[in-house]
N, C-alpha and C positions, 0 to 999 in steps of 0.2 A: 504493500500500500504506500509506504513513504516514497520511493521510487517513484512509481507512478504519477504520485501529487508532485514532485521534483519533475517530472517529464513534461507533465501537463503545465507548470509554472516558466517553467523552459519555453515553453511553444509559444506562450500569451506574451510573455516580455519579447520573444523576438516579433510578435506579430506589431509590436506596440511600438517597435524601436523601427518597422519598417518604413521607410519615408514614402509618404505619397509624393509620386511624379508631377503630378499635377499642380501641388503646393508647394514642390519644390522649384518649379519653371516659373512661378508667378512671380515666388522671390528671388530667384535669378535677375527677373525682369525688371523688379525695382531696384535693387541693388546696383544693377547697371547703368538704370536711369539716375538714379540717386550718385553714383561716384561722378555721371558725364556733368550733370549739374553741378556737384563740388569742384571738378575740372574747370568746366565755363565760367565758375565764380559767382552761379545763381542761389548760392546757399552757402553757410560756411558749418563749423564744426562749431560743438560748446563743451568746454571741459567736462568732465565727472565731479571735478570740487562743484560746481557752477550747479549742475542739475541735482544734486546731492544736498547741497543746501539750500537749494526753491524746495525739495519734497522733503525736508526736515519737520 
């Protein structure tokens, strides 16, 4: 029985860990939109201290 439930525990974390294709291409998609914009200089970066202490 432990086995089993070890087997079965196996199969769901990998199903869980599998990436959807689909939600992976979308964020491809911004990603690339999002760096060309950082490129062109239509957006800039904000540090971690910066956003860290607005959501304090």
């Amino acid at each position: 029985m432990p086995l089993e439930k070890l087997q079965l525990a196996e199969m769901l974390l990998a199903d869980l860990d599998t990436p959807d294709p689909q939600i992976e291409a979308v964020w491809r998609d911004e990603v690339q939109k999002r760096w060309q914009a950082y490129k062109d200089g239509k957006i800039s970066t904000v540090s971690y201290d910066s956003i860290m202490q607005k959501y304090k």
